[in-house]
Each structure stands twice: as structure tokens, then as C-alpha cells.
N, C-alpha and C positions, 0 to 999 in steps of 0.2 A: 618887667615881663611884657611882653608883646600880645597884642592879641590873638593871635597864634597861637602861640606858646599857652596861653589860657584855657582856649580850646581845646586844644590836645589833653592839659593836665584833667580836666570837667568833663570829657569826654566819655561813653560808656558804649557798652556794645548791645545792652537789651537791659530789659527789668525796671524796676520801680526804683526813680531817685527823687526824694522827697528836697524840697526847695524852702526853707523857713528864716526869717530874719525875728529875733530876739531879745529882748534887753538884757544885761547883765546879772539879773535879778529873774529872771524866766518868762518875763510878762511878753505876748503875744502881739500885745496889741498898745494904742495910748489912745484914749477917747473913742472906743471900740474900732479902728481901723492900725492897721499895718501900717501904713502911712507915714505914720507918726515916729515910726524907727529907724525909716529910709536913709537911707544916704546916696552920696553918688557909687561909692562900691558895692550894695545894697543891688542897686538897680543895675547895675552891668553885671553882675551874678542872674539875677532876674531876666535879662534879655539875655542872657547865653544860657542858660537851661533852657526857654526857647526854640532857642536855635538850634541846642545838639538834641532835643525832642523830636519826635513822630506825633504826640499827642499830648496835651495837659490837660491832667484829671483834677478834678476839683467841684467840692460837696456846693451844694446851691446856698446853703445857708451863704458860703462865702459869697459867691456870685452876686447873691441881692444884697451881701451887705457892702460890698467894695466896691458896688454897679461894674463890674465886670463887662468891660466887649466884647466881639468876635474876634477872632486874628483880622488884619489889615497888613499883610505888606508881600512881599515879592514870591515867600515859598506861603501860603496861607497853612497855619498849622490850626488841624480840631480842637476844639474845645470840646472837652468829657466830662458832663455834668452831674454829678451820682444823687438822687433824689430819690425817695422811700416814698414821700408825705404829698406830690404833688404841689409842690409850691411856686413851680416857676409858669409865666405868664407869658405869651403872645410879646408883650410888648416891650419887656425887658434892651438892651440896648446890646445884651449878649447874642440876640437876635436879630434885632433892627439895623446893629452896625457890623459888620460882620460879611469879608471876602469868601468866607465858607458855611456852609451850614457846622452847627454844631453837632454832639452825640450827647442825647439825654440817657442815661444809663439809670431805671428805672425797677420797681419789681410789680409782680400780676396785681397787687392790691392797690393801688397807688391810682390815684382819679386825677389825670391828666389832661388839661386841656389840648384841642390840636396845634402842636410847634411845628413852627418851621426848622425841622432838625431830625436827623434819624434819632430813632427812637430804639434803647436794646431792654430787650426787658429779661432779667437776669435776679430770677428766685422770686417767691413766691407774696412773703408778706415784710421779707427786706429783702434789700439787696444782694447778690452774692456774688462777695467781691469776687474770690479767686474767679470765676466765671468770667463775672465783668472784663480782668485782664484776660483770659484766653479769648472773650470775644475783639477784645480789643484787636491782639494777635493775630485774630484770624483774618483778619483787615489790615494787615502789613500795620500796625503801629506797634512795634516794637517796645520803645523807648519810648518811656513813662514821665513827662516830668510832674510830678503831688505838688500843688501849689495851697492847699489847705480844703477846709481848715482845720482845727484841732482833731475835732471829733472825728473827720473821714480819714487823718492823719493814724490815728488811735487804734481805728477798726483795722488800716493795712496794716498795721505793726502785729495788732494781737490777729491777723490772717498771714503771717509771714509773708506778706509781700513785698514788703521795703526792701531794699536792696542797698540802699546809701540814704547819705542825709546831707544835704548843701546847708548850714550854716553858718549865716551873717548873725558876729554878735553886736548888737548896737552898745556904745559906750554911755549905757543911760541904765538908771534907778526910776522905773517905773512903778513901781508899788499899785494900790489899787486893787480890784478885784479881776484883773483881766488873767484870761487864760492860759496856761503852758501851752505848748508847740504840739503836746500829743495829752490826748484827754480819752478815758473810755474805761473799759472793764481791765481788771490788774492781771497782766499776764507777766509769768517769768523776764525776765529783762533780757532784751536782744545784744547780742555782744558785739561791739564794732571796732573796727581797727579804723587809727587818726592817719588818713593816705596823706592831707596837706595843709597846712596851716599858712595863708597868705595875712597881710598888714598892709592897712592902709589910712596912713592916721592912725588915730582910733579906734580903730573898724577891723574887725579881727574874723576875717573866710574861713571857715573851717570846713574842711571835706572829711564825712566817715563814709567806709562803707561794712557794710555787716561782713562779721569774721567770716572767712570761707565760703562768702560768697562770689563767684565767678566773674 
């Protein structure tokens, strides 16, 4: 398959498509980082969500744990940082290195130092997702790629905002205490239809997207 052809198939016309690589066993993570699960089809999933993106949304906890940057490269896409608790800082590298400012997506209780980043502040003493996307929307960012982590994952699911799920399974028994892909409060189970199954090696792409959704 071509890269082309990739595009086209990963492609989407709006909404939230969540982006997760997994071991075979559910584990998130291997020495608390994503990292660890990678592979080369891994990461070329990873930079084509990207690319067919308007915006990547993604909780802070991740940001400081994976030291996250800014976009760097020809079309610079935002970085949307969703934080309740106030924990990202000035000096982060998601700010320091960084061809755009980012979007801190925040709510009124949240004691925030001044960032170099727009700033949305959306609900009161948490976040509110559905919000957070319509503000997003309201700023031509359409298309959503959720890069993590569990818990910001968790919240869009039980706010119906997912829309698909991108899918790298790593070919590994991680065991341990590391976390599922979606982690939060138990809601009914969102029902998805399997649109594509690629291979590569080992390495098994899986695209869902939620039933009946457009």
C-alpha cells in the first residue's frame, strides 16, 4: 500500500479519532512510556494522524510524561492541552520548542501560570469536554487527532466524543501495573465497526470507528 493509499484509507472528515498503540495484553505503556511499544508501523500511524489532523488533543499528564514538543514542520499543527489541576509550566519544551503556540484547554478553578499559548477556559471546576470540542470548532479545527492519555481518553468516550479509534497492536506481553488505553468512570460500552485491519510483521493497525457514526 502506498502512502497515498494510507491516507486516503486513515482519512476523516471531522470528529474525534483517538490514536493508541497497545500490547497484546492491554498494557499502555512499558516503563511508564509509550515508547516502549513503538515500532516503525507504530510511528508512521503516529505521523499520519498528524497529518490528516487540524489539532492534537492530549491530557498534560501525558505531555510531562512523554516531554512532548510543539509541532515543528512545514504545515505547523496545534497542540491542545486539556488540564483541570494546573500543572503545566513556562518552561516545558511543549513550549520552548514549538513552530506554534499551543491551546491550553483549561477550567475557571485551575491556578495557572502565564503560557506562552492561548489559553480556552471551558467549565467551571473541570473541564468541559463537549465544549472544549465546539471551541475547538469554532477555530476551524475540525479533525481531532486524541493522542492520550488513558484518563483524557476515558472522559471522551464516557462524553461521546470519540468518533474512531486508530489501533497499533504491539506484538508483546507487557504485564505489570501499566494502564489500559481508556481508564475512567464505567459507562455503557460504545459499539464500533472494524473499517480496516493492516499487517506489518507483527504489528497489527487496526481502524474502528464508532457504529453509525458519520
Amino acid at each position: 500500500m502506498t502512502d497515498t493509499d494510507l491516507a486516503a484509507l486513515y482519512d476523516y472528515e471531522s470528529g474525534v479519532t483517538a490514536n493508541f498503540v497497545s500490547s497484546v495484553d492491554g498494557s499502555v505503556s512499558v516503563e511508564g512510556r509509550s515508547e516502549g511499544l513503538g515500532s516503525p508501523a507504530d510511528k508512521l500511524i503516529y505521523s499520519l494522524g498528524r497529518e490528516l489532523a487540524d489539532v492534537v488533543l492530549v491530557g498534560a499528564g501525558t505531555v510531562i510524561a512523554e516531554g512532548y514538543r510543539g509541532a515543528r514542520r512545514e504545515r505547523p499543527l496545534p497542540i491542545a492541552v486539556v488540564t483541570a489541576r494546573g500543572s503545566l509550566t513556562p518552561d516545558l519544551p511543549l513550549f520552548t520548542d514549538t513552530a506554534v503556540p499551543p491551546i491550553v484547554i483549561t477550567c475557571a478553578s485551575a491556578s495557572l501560570p502565564a503560557l506562552p499559548a492561548e489559553v480556552i477556559v471551558a467549565g467551571d471546576s473541570e473541564v468541559d469536554l463537549p465544549l472544549a470540542v465546539s471551541e475547538l470548532a469554532a477555530r476551524g479545527l475540525h479533525k481531532v487527532n486524541l493522542e492520550g492519555g488513558p484518563g483524557l481518553f476515558g472522559a471522551m468516550v464516557a462524553a461521546g466524543l470519540v468518533d474512531g479509534l486508530n489501533l497499533t497492536l504491539a506484538p508483546l506481553l507487557a504485564v505489570g501495573e501499566a494502564s489500559r488505553i481508556a481508564t475512567g468512570p464505567v459507562v455503557p460500552p460504545v459499539d464500533l465497526s472494524l473499517a480496516s485491519v493492516l499487517r506489518e510483521d507483527d504489528v497489527l493497525l487496526l481502524r474502528y470507528r464508532r457504529r453509525n457514526s458519520s
